[in-house]
Z-matrix of the N, CA and C atoms (Angstrom, degrees):
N
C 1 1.445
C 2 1.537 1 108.18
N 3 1.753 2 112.29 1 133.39
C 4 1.141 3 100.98 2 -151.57
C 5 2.232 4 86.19 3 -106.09
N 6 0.939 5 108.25 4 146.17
C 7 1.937 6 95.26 5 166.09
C 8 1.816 7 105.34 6 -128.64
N 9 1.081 8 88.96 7 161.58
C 10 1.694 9 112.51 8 -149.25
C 11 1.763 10 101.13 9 -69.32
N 12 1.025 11 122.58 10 -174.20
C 13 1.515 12 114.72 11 162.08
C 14 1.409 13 110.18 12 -102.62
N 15 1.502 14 113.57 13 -20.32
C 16 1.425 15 115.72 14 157.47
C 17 1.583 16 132.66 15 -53.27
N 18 1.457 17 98.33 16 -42.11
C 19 1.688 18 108.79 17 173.18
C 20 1.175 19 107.26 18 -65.84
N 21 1.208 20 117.20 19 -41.52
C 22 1.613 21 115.62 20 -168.06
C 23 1.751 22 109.39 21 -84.49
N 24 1.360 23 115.45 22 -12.63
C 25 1.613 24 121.36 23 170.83
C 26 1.645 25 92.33 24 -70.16
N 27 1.217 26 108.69 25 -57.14
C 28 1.436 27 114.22 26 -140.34
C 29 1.874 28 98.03 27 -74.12
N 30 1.253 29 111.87 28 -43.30
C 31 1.651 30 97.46 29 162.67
C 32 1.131 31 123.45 30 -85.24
N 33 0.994 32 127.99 31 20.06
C 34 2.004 33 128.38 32 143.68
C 35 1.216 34 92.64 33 -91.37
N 36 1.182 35 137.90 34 -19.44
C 37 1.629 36 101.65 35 171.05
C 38 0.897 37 114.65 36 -93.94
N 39 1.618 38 123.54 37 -6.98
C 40 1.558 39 106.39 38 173.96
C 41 1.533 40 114.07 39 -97.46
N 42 1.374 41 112.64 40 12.91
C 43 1.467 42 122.02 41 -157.67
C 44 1.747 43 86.73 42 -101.32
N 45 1.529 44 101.22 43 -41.45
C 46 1.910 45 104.88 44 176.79
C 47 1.443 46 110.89 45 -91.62
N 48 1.053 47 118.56 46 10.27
C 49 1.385 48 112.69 47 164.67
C 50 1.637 49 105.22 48 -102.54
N 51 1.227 50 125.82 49 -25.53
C 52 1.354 51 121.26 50 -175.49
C 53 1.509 52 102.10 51 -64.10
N 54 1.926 53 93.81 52 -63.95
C 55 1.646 54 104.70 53 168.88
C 56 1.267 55 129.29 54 -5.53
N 57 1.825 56 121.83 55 -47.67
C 58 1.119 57 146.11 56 -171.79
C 59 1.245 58 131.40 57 -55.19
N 60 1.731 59 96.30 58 -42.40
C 61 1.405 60 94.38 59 -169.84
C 62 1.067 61 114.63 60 -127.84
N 63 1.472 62 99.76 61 158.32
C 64 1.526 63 120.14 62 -169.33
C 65 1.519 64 115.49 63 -21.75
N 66 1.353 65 124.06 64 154.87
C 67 1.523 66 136.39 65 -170.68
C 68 1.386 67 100.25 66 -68.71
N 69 1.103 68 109.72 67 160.70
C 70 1.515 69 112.56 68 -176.45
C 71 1.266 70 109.26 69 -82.70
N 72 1.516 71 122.18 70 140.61
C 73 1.580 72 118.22 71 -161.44
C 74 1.250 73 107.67 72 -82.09
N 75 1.661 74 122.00 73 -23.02
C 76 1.375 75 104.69 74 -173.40
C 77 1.719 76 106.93 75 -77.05
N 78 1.313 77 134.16 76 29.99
C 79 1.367 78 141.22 77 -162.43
C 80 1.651 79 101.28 78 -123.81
N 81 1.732 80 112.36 79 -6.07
C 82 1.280 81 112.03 80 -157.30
C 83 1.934 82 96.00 81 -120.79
N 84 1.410 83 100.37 82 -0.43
C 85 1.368 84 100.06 83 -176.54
C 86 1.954 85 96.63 84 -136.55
N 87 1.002 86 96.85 85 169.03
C 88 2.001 87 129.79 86 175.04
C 89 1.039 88 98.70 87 -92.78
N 90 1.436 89 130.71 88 -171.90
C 91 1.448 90 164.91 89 -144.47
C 92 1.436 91 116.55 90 153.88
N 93 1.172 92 115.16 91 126.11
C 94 1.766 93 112.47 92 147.97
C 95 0.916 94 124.52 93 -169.19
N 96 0.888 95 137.71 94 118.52
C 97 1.677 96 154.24 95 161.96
C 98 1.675 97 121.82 96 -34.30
N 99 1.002 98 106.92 97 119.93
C 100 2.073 99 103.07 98 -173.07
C 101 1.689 100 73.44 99 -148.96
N 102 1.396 101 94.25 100 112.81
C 103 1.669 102 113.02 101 157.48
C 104 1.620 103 107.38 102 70.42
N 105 1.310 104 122.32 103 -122.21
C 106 1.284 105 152.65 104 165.34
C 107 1.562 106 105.35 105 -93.40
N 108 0.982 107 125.77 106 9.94
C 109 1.580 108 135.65 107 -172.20
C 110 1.587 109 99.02 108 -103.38
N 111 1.294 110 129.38 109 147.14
C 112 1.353 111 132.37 110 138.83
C 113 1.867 112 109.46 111 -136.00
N 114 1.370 113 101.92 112 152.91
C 115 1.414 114 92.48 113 -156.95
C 116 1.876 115 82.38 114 -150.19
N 117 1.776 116 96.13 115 124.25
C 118 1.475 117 86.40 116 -162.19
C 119 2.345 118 88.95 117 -102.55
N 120 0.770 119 110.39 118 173.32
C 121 1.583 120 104.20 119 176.38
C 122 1.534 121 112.50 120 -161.74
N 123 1.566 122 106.44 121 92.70
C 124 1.201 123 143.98 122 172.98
C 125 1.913 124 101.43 123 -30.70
N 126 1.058 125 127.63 124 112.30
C 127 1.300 126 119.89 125 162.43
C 128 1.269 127 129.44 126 -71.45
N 129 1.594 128 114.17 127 135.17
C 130 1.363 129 127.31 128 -177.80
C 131 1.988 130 123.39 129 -33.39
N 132 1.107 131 91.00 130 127.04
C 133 2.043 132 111.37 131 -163.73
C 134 1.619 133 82.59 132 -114.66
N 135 1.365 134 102.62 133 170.47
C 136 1.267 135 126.76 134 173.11
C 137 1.828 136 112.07 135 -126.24
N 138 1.720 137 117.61 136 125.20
C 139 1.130 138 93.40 137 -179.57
C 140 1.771 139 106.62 138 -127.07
N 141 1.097 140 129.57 139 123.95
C 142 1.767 141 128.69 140 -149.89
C 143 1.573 142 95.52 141 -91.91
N 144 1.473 143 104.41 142 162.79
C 145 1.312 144 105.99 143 -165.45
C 146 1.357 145 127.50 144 -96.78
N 147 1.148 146 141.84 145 -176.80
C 148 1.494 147 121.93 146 -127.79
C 149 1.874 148 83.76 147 -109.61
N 150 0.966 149 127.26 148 -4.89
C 151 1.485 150 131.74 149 -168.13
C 152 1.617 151 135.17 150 -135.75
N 153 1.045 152 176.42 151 106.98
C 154 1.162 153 172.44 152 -129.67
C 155 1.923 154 111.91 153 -69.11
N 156 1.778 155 94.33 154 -45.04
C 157 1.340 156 115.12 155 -171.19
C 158 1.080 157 111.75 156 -97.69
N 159 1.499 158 129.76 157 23.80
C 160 1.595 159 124.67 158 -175.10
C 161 2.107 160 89.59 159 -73.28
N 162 1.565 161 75.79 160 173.98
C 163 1.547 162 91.08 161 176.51
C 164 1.471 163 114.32 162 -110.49
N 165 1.188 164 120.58 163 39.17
C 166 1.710 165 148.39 164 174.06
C 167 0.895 166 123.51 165 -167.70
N 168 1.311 167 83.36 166 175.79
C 169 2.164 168 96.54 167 -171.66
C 170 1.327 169 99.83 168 -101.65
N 171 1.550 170 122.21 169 161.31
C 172 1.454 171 151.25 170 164.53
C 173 1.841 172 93.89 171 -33.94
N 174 1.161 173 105.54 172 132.98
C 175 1.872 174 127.13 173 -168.06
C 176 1.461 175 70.23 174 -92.05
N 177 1.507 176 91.31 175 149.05
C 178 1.327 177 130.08 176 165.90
C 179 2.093 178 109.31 177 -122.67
N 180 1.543 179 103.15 178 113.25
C 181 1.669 180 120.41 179 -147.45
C 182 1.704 181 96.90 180 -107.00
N 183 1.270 182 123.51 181 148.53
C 184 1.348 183 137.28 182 164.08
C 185 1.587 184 101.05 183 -134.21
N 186 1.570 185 104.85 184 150.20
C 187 1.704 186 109.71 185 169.31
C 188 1.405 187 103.13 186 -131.14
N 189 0.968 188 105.09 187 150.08
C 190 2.015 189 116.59 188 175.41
C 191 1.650 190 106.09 189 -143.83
N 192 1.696 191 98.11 190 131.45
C 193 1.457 192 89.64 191 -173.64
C 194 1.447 193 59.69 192 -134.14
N 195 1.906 194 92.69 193 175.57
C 196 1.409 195 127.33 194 -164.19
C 197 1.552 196 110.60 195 -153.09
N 198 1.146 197 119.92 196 142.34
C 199 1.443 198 122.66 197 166.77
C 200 1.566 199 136.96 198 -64.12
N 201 1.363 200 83.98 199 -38.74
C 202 1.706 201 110.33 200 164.08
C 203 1.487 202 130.23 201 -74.81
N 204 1.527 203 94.87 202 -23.16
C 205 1.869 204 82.97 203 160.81
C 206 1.334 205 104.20 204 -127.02
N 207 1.492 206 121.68 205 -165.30
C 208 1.837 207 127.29 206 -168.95
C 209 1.711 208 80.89 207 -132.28
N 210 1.258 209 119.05 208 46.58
C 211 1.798 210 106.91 209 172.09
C 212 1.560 211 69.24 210 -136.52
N 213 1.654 212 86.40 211 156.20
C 214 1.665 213 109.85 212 148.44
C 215 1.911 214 109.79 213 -117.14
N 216 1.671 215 99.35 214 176.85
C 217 1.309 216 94.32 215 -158.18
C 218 1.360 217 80.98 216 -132.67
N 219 1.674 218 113.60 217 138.62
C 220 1.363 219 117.97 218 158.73
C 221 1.311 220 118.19 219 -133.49
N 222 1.338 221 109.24 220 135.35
C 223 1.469 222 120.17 221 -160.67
C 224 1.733 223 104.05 222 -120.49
N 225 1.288 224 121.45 223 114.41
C 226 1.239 225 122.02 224 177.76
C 227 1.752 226 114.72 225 -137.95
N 228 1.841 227 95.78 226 162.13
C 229 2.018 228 102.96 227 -179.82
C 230 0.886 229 102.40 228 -101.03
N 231 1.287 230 152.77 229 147.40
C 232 1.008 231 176.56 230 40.54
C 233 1.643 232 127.60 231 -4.67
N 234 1.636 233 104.59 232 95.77
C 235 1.460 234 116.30 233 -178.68
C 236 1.505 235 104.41 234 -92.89
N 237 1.475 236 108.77 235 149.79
C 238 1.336 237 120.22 236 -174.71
C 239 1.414 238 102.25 237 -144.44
N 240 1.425 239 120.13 238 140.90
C 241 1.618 240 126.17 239 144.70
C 242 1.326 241 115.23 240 -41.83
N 243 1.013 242 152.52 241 -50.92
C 244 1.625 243 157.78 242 -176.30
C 245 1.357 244 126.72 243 -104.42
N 246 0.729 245 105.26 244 154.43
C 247 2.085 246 113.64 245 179.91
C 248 1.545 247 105.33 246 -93.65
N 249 1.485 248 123.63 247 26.89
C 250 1.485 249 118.33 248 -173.22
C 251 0.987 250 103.56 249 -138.30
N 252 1.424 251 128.39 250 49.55
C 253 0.921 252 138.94 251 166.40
C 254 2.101 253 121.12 252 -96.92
N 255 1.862 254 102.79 253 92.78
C 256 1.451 255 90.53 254 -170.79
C 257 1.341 256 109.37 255 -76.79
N 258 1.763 257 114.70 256 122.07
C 259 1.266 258 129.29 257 172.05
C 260 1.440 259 115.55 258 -101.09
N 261 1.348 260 111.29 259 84.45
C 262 1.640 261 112.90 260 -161.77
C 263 1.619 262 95.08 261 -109.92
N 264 1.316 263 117.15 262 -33.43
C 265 1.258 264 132.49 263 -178.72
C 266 1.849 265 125.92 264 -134.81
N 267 1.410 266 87.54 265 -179.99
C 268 1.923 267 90.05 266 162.79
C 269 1.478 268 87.72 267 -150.81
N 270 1.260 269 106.08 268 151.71
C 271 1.098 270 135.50 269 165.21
C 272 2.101 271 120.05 270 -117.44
N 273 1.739 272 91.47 271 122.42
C 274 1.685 273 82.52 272 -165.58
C 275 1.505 274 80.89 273 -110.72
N 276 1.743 275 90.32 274 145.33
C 277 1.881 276 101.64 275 166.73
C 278 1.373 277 113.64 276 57.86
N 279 1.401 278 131.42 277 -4.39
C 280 1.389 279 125.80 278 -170.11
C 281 1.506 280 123.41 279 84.38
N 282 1.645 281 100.87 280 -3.81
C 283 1.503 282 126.86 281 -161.72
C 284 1.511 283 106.56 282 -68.80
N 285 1.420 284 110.36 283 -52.68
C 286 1.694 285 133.24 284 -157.19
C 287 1.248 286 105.64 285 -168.91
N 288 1.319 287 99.74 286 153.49
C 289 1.677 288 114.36 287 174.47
C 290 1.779 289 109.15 288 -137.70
N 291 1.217 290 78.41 289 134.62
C 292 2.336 291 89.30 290 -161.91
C 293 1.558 292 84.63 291 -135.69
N 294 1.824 293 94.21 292 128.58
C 295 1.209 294 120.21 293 -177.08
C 296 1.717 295 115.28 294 -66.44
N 297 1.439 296 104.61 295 137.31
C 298 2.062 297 123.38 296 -167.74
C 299 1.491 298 80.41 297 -85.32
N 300 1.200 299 104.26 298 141.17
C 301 1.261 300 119.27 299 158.55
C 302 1.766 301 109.36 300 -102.40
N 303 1.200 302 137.06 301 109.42
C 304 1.168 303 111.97 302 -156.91
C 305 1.746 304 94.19 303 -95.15
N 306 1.393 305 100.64 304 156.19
C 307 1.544 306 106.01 305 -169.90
C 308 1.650 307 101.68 306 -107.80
N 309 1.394 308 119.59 307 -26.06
C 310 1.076 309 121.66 308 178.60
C 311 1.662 310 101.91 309 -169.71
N 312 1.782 311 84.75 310 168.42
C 313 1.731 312 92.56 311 -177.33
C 314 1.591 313 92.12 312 -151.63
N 315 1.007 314 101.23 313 141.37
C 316 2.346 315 97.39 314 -171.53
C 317 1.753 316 88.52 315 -167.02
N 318 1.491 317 102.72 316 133.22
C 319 1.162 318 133.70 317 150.52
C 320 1.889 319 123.45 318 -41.69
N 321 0.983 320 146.14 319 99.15
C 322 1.328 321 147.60 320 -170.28
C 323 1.839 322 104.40 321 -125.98
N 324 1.211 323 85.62 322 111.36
C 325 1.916 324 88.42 323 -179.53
C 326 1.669 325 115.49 324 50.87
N 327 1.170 326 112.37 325 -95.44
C 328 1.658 327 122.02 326 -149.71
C 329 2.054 328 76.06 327 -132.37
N 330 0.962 329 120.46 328 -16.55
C 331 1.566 330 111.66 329 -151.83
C 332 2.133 331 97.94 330 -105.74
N 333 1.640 332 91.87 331 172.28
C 334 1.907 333 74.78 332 151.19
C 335 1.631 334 94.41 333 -148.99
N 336 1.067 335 101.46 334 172.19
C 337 1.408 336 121.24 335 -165.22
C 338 1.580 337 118.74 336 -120.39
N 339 1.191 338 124.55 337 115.06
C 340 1.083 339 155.07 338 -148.80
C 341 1.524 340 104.57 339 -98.84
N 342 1.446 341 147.45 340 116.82
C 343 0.956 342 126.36 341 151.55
C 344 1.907 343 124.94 342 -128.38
N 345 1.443 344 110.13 343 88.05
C 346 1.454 345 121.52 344 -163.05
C 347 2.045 346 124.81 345 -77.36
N 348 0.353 347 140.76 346 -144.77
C 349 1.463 348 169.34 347 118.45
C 350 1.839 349 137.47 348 162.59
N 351 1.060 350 114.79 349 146.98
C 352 1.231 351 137.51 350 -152.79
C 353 1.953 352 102.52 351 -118.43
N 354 1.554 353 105.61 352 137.37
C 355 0.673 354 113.80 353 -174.68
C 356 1.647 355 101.78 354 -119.81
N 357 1.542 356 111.58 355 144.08
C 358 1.813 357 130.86 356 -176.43
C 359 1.645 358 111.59 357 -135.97
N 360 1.627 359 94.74 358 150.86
C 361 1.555 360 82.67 359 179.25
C 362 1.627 361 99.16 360 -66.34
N 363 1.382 362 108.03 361 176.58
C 364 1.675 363 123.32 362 161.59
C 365 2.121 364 105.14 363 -53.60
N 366 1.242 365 84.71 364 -67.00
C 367 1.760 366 78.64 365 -179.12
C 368 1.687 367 103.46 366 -34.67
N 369 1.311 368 112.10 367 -61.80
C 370 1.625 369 97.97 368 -149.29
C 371 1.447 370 96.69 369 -66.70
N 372 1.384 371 120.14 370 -24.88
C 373 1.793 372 115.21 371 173.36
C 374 1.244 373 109.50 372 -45.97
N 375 1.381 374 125.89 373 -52.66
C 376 1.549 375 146.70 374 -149.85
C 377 1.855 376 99.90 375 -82.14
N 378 1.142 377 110.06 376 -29.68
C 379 1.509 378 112.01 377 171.22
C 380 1.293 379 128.92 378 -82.77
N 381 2.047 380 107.25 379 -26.86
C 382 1.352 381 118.27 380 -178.68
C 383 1.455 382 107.91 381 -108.63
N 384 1.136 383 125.08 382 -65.73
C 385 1.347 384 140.97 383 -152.50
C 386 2.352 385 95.50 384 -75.23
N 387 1.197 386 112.19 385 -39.24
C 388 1.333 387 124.70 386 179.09
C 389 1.143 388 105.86 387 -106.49
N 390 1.646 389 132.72 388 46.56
C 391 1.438 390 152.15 389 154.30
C 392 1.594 391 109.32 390 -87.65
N 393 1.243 392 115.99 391 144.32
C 394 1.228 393 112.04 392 179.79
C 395 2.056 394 86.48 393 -99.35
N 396 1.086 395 139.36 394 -2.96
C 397 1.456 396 128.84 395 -151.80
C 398 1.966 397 82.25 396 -100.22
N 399 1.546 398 121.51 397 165.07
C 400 1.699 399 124.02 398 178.19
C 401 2.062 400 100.85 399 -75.66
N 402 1.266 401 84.80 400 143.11
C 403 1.663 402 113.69 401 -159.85
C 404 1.823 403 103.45 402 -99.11
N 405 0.868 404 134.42 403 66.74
C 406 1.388 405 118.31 404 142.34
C 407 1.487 406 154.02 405 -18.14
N 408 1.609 407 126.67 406 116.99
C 409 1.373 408 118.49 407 -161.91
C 410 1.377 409 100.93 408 -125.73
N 411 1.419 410 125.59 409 133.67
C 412 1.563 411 106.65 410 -171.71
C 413 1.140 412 103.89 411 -134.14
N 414 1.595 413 126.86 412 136.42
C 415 1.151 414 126.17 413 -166.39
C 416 0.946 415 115.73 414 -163.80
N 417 1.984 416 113.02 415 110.26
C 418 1.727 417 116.03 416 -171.53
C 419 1.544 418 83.16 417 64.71
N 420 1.531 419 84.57 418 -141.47
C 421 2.145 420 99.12 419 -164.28
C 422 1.462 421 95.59 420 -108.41
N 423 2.022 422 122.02 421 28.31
C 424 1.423 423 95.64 422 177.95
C 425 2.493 424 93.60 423 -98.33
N 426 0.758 425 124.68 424 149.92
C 427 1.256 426 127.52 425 141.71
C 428 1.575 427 132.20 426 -91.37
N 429 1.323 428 135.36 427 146.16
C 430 1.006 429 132.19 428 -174.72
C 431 2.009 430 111.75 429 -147.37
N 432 1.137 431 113.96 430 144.55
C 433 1.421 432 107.15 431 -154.82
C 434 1.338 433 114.10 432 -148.06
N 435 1.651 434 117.99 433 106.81
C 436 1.918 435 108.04 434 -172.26
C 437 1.440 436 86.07 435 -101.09
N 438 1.364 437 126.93 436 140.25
C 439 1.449 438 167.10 437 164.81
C 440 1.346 439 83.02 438 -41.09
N 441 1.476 440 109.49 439 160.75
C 442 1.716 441 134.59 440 162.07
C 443 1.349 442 105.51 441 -41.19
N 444 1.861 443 104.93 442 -57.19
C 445 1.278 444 115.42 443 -156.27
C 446 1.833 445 122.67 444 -71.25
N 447 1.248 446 103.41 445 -46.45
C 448 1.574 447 134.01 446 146.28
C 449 1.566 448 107.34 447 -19.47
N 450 1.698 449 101.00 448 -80.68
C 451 1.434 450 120.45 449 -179.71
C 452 1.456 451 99.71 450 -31.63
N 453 1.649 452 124.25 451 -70.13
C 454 0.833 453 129.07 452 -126.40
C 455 2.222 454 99.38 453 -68.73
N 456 1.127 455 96.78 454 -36.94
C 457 1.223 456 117.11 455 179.49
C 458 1.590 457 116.68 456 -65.32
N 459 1.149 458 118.33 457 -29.65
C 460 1.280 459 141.50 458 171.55
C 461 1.542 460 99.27 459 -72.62
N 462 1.447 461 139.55 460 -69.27
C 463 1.571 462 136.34 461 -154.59
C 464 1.178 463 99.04 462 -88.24
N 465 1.972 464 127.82 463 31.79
C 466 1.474 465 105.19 464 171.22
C 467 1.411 466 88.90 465 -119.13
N 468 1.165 467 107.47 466 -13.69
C 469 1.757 468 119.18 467 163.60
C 470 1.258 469 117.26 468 -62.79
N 471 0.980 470 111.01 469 -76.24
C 472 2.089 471 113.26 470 154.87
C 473 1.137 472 126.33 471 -27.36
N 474 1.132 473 121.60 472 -65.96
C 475 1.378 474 126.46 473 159.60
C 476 1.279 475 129.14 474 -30.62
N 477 1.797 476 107.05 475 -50.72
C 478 1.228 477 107.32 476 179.51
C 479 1.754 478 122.26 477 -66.23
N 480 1.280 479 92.37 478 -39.63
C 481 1.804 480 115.55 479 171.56
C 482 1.694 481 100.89 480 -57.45
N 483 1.177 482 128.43 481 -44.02
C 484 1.051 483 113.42 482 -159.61
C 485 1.544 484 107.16 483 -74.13
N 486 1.498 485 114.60 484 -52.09
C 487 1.909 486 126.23 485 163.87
C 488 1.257 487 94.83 486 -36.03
N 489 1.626 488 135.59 487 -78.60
C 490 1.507 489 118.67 488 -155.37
C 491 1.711 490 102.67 489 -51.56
N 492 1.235 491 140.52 490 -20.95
C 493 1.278 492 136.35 491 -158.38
C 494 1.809 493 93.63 492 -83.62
N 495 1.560 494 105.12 493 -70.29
C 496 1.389 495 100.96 494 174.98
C 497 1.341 496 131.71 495 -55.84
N 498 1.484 497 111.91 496 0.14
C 499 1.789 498 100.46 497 -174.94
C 500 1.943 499 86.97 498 -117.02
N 501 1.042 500 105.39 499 -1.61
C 502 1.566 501 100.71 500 159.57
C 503 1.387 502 133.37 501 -91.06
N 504 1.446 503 117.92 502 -20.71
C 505 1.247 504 141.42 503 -168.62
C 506 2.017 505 100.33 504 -70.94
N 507 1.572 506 90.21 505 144.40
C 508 1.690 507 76.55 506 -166.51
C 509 1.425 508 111.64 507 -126.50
């Protein structure tokens, strides 16, 4: 069997166009089922900070959505040079600010370690976090900031988490 030089152009280009794009999102999140519950849990992203001179490093982010409630939950670290850092809130996009519950706070070397999360309805997730436009996280005096491009790769992940939630919901 003889194949063309066309066939063989035309699936390298679809072989480097697949190549291309982003990982498949359902590869970037969990699933599991407990009862009448499903609870999907977005794996940890990195998001860097909005400035050169912040007084931390790039947050390290988790998401958990659930069937059983209409909030999502985001749980993130946050390292800092100082212990004065007030984490009373976050503020996303400039939009709203929803109170950190902080889960912990611990000394690490020269640094300290932050461990927060904040809970949002699904809508305001679905407007910020599943935006293709750059996403803002604000916290105390640190800022933190994923690019358009970043974003964009990020809210097909969200997105996807968010559909498995609603076509599970009963």
């Amino acid at each position: 069997m003889k194949i063309s030089l066309k066939v063989l152009l035309i699936n390298a280009m679809m072989a480097l166009s697949i190549a291309a794009t982003p990982a498949n999102p359902e590869k970037q999140m969990v699933s599991h089922s407990v009862g009448d519950d499903m609870v999907i849990f977005v794996k940890p992203r990195k998001m860097p900070t909005a400035n050169k001179t912040s007084s931390s490093k790039p947050i390290t982010y988790d998401v958990t959505l659930s069937t059983q409630t209409d909030s999502v939950s985001v749980t993130y670290t946050l390292i800092t040079k100082a212990p004065t850092l007030s984490a009373d809130s976050t503020g996303v996009n400039g939009l709203r600010s929803f109170a950190n519950e902080r889960i912990y706070v611990e000394p690490k070397s020269k640094e300290w370690v932050y461990r927060l999360r904040f809970k949002m309805p699904a809508e305001t997730f679905r407007e910020t976090f599943c935006s293709t436009d750059s996403m803002e996280l604000k916290t105390g005096n640190c800022t933190f900031l994923l690019p358009p491009k970043k974003q964009t790769k990020e809210a097909e992940i969200n997105r996807m988490a968010l559909k498995i939630i609603e076509l599970n919901k009963k």
